[in-house]
Residue, then its C-alpha position, 0 to 999 in steps of 0.5 A: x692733344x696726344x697728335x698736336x704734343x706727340x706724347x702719350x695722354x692718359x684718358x683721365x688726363x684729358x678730362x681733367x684738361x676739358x674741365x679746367x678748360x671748362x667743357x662739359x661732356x653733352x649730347x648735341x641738340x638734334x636739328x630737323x633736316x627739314x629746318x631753314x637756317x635763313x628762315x630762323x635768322x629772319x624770325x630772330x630779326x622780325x621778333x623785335x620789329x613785331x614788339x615795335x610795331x604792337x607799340x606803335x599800334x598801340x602806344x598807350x599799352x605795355x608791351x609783354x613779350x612771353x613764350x610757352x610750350x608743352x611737356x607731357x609727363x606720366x607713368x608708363x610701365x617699365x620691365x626691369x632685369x631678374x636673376x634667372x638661369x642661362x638659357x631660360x628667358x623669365x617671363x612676368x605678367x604686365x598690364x599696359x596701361x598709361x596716365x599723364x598729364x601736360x604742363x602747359x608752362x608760359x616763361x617771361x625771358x626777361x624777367x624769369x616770371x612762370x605760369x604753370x598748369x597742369x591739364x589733362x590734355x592737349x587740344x583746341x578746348x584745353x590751350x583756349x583755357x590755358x591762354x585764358x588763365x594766363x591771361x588772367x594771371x598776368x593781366x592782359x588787356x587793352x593797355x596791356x599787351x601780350x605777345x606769345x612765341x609758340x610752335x605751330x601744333x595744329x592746337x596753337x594755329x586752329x581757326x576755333x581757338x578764341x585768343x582772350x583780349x589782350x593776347x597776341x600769337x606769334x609762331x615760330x618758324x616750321x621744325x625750330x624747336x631749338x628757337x623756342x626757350x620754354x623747350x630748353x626748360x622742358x628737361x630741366x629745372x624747374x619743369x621736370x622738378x614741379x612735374x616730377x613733384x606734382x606727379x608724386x603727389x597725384x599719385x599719392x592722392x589717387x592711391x588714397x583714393x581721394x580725387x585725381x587728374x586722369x585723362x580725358x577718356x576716363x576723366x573724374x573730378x579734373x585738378x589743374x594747378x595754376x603757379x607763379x614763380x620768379x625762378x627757381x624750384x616753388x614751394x606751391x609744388x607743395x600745395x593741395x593739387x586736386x580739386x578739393x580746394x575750395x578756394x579752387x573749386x570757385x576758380x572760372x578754370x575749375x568751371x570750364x575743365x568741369x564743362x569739358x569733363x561733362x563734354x568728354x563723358x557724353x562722347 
């Protein structure tokens, strides 16, 4: 601005400018060097075909179109700065040690509908019972058909996922991260909010030594939490997240991490 009106602009007087100008000071979104922009325009072309030509398929059923990602949220030690004197580097005793979880989160664009679950980890066995209680949850079935945008780990495309009835998988194209809503909700609200919420009180209930979500490797009594929402920060981040439950206990969720638990112990 100072170059275009040849005068001298203090820097307070530029902010103030953006901002009624309505900018915001953000940090671009990285873009993978290896990305195809044609590849992502004919993905954004092709999404509104792939839900017609279900339709057509199936023209009896109601068509759902959904996407879903991961995000991992944990503990992880973190040393801090002390006072010491000039010339003496302080040295402090750590113990290395990491504990985190997933959240499997499943967004309907359209709408702002949410299901959530918190799982211990990520694999073929744990994305084949999140799409299972998903399905559950939303009611997937012969006359109801949901479509999925996810990326393609290796999790979402192996050939020993079983896909519930109902449930159609639809991958976005290679190193498209930006394509994908649920990544965008990732650092926001109200996944970091529900994650940051649910980690409290994780942590909370292990520290009274009561039952508590850990990873597979040295996993006791697994906790999941199933949510639904239509937006906004849930209340049901305030509920009883472990598996003392009993309603829970009951769930087929409860049952199938229990098997994997059992599975994990014998390995």
């Amino acid at each position: 601005m100072g170059k275009q009106t040849r005068r001298k602009i203090h820097a307070q007087r530029g902010w103030d400018y953006l901002k009624r100008l309505d900018f915001s000071l953000l940090i671009p979104r990285p873009r993978h060097h290896k990305s195809n922009k044609e590849q992502q325009e004919a993905f954004k072309q092709a999404l509104p075909e792939e839900v017609q030509h279900l339709q057509q398929i199936y023209p009896q059923a109601k068509i759902g179109l959904w996407c879903m990602d991961e995000h991992r949220i944990g503990l992880k030690p973190v040393v801090r700065r002390i006072w010491a004197r000039k010339g003496h580097r302080p040295v402090i005793r750590v113990q290395q040690r990491y504990e985190w979880l997933y959240v499997y989160g499943f967004a309907h664009p359209e709408s702002g509908e949410s299901h959530w679950l918190l799982l211990p980890s990520v694999s073929v066995e744990v994305f084949t019972i999140a799409l299972e209680h998903f399905a559950q949850a939303v009611g997937a079935s012969p006359d109801r058909r949901i479509i999925v945008v996810l990326d393609r780990a290796g999790w979402h495309s192996s050939q020993m996922l079983v896909i519930p009835d109902g449930i159609h998988l639809v991958f976005l194209p290679p190193y498209s991260p930006e394509l994908q809503r649920m990544s965008s909700a990732s650092g926001h609200s109200p996944t970091r909010r529900l994650a940051i919420a649910a980690l409290r009180r994780w942590m909370s209930y292990k520290r009274r030594k009561q039952s508590a979500v850990l990873p597979f490797k040295t996993m006791r009594p697994v906790s999941a939490m199933p949510h639904s929402s239509t937006g906004g920060l849930p209340r049901s981040c305030k509920r009883d997240l472990t598996v003392s439950n009993p309603i829970f206990q009951q769930s087929p969720l409860f049952v199938s991490l229990t098997h994997l638990r059992d599975i994990s112990l014998r390995s």
